[in-house]
C-alpha positions in Angstrom: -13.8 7.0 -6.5 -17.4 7.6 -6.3 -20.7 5.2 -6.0 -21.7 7.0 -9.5 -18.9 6.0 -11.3 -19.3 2.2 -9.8 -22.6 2.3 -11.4 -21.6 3.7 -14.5 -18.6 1.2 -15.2 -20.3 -1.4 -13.4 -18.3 -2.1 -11.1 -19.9 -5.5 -8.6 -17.2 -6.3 -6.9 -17.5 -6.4 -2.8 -13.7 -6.0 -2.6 -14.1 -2.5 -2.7 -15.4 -2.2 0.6 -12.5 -3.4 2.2 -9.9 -2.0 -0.5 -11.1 1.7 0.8 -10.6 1.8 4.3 -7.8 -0.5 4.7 -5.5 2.3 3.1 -6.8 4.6 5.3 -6.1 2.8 8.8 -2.2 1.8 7.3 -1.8 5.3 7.2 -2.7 5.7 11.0 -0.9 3.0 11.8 2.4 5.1 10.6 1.4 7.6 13.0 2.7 5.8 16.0 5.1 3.6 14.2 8.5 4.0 16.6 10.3 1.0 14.7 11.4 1.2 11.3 9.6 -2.4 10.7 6.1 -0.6 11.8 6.4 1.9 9.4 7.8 -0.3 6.7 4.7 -2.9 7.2 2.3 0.0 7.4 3.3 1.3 3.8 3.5 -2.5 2.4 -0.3 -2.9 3.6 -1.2 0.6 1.8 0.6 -0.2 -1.3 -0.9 -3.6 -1.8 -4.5 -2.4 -1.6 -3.3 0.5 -3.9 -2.2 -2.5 -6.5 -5.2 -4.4 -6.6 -7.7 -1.2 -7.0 -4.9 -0.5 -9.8 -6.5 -3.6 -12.0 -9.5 -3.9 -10.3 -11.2 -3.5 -14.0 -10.9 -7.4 -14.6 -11.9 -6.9 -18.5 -9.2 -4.1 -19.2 -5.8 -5.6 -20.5 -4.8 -1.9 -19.5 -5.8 -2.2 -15.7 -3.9 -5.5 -15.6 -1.2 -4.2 -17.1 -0.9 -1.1 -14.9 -1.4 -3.1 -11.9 1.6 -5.3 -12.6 3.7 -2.6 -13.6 2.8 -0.6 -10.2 4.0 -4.1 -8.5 6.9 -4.7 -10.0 8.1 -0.8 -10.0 6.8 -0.6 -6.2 8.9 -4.0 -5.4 12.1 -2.3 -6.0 11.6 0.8 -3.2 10.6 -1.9 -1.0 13.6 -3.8 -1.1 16.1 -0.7 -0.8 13.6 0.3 1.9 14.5 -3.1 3.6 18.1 -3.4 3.3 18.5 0.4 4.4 16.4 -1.1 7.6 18.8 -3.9 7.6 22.2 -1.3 7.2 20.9 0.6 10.0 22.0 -0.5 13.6 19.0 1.0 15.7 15.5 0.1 14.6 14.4 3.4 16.7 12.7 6.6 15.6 12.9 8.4 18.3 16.4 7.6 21.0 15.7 9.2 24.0 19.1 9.9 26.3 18.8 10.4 29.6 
């Protein structure tokens, strides 16, 4: 997304400036995720900013319509995501044995 293309769809809305960077630092908070929980949070605060830029065009039925179909189709990974967290019985990456 470029500042030219804000300007051409005229696009005012001040969310953008946190929507873009927020992405960015959940993916460096995977980087030292060690629990599957950290990890799993990390994605879930990328993929929600990802949704709302999805219908961020508030007078497209097509960007509303894509934004709750990327929420509803993302809600399903999510929740196998979970209960593989919940199957598993260490919540470690990385065991180290001494």
């Amino acid at each position: 997304m470029c500042f030219d293309s804000f300007e051409k769809e005229r696009f005012d809305a001040f969310e953008f400036i946190v929507l873009i960077p927020l992405p960015t630092r959940s993916m460096l908070l995977m980087i030292p995720a060690h629990d599957l929980i950290a990890m799993y949070l990390a994605i879930e605060l990328q993929s929600l900013c990802f949704y709302v830029i999805a219908a961020s065009k508030r007078k497209s039925e097509f960007s509303m319509e894509a934004g709750s179909k990327y929420l509803i189709l993302g809600a399903f990974p999510s929740g196998i995501l979970l209960f593989e967290c919940d199957r598993t019985t260490t919540d470690q990456f990385l065991e180290t044995s001494l």
